[in-house]
N, C-alpha and C positions, 0 to 999 in steps of 0.2 A: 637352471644354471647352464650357460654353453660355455664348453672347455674346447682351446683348439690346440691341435695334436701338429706338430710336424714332422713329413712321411719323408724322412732320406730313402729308400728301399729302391725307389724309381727313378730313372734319370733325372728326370725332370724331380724340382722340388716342388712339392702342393703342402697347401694348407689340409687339414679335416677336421669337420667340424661339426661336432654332435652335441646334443640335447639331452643334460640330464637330469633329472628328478630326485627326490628324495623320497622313502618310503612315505613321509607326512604330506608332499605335495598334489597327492592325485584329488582330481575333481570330480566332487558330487552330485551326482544326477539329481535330490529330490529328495523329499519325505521319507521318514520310517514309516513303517504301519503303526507301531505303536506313537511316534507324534503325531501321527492323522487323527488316531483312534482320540488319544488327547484333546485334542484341539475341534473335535465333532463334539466330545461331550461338552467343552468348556460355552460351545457355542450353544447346544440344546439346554445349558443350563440357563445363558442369558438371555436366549429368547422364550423360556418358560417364564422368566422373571420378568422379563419386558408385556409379559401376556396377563399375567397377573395383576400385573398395575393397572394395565388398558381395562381390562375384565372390572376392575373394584372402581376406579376414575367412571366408568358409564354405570355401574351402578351407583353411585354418590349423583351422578348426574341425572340420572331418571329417579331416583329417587328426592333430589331437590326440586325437578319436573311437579313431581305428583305432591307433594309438599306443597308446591303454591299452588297449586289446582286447588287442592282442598281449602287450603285460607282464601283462596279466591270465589269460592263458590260458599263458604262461613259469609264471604262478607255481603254476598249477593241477598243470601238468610236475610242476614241482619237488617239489610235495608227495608227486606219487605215487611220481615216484620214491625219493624218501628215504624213502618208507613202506615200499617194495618191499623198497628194501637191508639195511633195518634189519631186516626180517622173514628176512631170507637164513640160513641154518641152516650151520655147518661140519660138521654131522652128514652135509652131502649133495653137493653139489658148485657151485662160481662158474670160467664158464669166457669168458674173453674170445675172439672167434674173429673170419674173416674170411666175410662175406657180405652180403647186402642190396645197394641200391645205391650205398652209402658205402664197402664191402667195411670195414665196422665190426659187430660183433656184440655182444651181452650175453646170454648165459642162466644161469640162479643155480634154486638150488632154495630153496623155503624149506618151512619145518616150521609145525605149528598146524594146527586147524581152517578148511576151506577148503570156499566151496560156487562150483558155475559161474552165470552170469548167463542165461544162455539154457536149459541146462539144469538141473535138478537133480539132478543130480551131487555128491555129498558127500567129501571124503578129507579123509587129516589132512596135506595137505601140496601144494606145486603147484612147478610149472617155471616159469619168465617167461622173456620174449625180450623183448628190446629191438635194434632194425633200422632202420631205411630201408629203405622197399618203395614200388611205384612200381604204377599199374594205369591200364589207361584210365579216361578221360575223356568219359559221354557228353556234360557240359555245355561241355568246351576243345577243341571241333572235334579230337577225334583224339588229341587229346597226352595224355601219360603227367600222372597226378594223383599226388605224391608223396605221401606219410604215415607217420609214427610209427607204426611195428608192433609192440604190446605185450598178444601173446596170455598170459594165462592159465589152462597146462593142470594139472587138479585131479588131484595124486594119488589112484587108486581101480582096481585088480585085483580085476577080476572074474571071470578065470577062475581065482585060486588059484594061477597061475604067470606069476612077472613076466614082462614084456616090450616090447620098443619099440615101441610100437603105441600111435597117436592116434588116435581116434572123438571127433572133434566137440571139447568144452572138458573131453577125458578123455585121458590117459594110462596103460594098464594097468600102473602100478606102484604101491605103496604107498611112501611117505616111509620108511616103515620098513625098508622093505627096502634104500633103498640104501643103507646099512652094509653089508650082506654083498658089494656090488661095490666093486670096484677098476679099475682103472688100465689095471692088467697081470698080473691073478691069471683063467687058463684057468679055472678051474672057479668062478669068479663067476661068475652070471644070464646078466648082460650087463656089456659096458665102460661108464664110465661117460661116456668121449667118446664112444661112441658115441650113448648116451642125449643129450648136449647137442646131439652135431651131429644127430642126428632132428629132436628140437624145432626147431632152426636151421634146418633146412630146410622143414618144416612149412607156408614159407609161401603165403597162397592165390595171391601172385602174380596175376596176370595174370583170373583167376578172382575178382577181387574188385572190384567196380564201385564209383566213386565220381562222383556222387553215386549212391545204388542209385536204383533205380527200379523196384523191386517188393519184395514183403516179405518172400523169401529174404535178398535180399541187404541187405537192411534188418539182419537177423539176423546178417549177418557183422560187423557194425560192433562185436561186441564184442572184437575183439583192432584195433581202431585206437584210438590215443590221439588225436589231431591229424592236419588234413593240411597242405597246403602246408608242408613242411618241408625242408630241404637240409643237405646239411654234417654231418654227423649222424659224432659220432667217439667212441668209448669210448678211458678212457686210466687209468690203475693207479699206485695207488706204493704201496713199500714202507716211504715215512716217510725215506728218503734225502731228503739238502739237500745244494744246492751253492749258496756265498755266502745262506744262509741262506731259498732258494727251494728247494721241493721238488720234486725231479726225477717227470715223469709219463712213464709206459711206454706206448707202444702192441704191445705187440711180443703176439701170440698165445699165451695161458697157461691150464693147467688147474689149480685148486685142488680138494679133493676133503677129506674126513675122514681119510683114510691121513695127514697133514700139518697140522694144525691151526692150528701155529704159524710156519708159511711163507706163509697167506695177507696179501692187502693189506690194506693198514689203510684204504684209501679209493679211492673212486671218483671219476671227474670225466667226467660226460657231457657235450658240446657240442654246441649243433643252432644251427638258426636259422629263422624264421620268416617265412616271405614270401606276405604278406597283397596280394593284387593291389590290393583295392581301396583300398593306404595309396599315395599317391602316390610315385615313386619317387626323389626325393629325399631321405625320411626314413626307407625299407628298404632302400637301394642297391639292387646290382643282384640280389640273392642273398634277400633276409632283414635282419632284426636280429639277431644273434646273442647268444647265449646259455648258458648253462653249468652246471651244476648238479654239486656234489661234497658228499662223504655217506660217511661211514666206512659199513662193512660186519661187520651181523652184531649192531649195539649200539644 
């Protein structure tokens, strides 16, 4: 507020003229410390909060990452398997057995042109296994690395007289020739369980490193499908239903060509997958599991 004074005192007459204030007018330089102090927490609060979101948003996000990894690599399973099954010959033999570390087994023969991955090796026909195998670990400090074991060995006799005898991704027998064995006929080759349970046992076991680390064992990687896997169960039907569900078998059985029209009409393999790096809320404690079934032979 300016008030102006006038000064008779002096000859001359003047104006003066001053500036004044009121005790509520003076001007503020700037923050309290206690509004600062305020206003730092309010702000560490909301970027705790904004950090939290970000923090839980990239886990949902890596976590729906490793989500479709997994269904994506179920479905890769799936293919091979239903290609395997369908390729399966009655000319030769499908034998469900117990071993691996699920004490679950598959081995089937199938017929066709057939060459190996690491070798070159040619027949007109191969043996499959499908297991659960288990080997060390040098990346899990120690511990057993589980995997899908699903060697293909190529029918190919090279010495002119069959036999149960594995060299590498060969089999000395011809596809052809297992017609002439049986079951239970002495003067066949060989049995033909006995042909399944070799292959069944076949495995490298313990002899097989995962992750390898050098380029042998690099090399072995062609009878694994997958690793981290568990639960791993083969199971059979005949096409039985009860209330309109079809009954599955696990029970140990050998089909063979002696019998063509007593095999199963279908398979149902189950595994499960357990990917460390999906958090374990959305793999439980095991895996996702998984399933896959595929008539046999068609």
């Amino acid at each position: 507020m300016t008030i102006d004074h006038y000064n008779t005192r002096s000859a001359g007459c003047t104006w003066v003229r001053r500036d004044c204030q009121g005790p509520g007018r003076l001007a503020r330089a700037g923050m309290t410390l206690v509004e600062m102090l305020v206003a730092i927490s309010v702000l560490a609060v909301m970027i705790l909060a904004v950090s939290q979101i970000l923090v839980q948003t990239q886990r949902f996000i890596s976590a729906a990452q490793e989500n479709r990894r997994s269904h994506a690599m179920a479905f890769t399973i799936a293919r091979i398997i239903r290609r395997d099954l369908r390729r399966v010959s009655k000319d030769g033999f499908l034998n469900i057995t117990t071993g691996g570390d699920s004490d679950s087994m598959l081995v089937f023969s199938t017929a066709g042109p057939t060459s190996g991955i690491n070798d070159p090796v040619k027949g007109d026909g191969s043996i499959i296994c499908y297991a659960q195998q288990s080997c060390p670990s040098s990346m899990n400090q120690g511990k057993n690395e589980t995997y899908l074991w699903r060697p293909e060995y190529i029918c190919n006799c090279l010495t002119g007289t069959p036999s149960i005898a594995f060299d590498g991704e060969r089999v000395n027998v011809n596809f052809s020739m297992l017609r002439a064995c049986s079951t239970n006929d002495a003067n066949s080759p060989f049995q033909l369980q006995a042909l399944a349970s070799a292959a069944a046992q076949n495995s490298p076991g313990a002899n097989l490193q995962l992750p390898p680390v050098s380029a042998s064992q690099i090399e072995d990687l062609w009878q694994v499908l997958v690793v981290a896997i568990g639960d791993f169960k083969v199971q059979w039907t005949n096409g039985t239903t009860t209330n309109g569900l079809l009954i599955w078998n696990s029970d140990p059985r050998l089909w063979t060509h002696q019998n063509q029209t007593d095999w199963p009409k279908a398979i149902k393999i189950s595994f499960k997958i357990n990917d460390p790096s999906m958090p374990r809320e959305f793999r439980g404690d095991k895996g996702i599991a998984y399933e896959v079934i595929s008539t046999v032979g068609e």
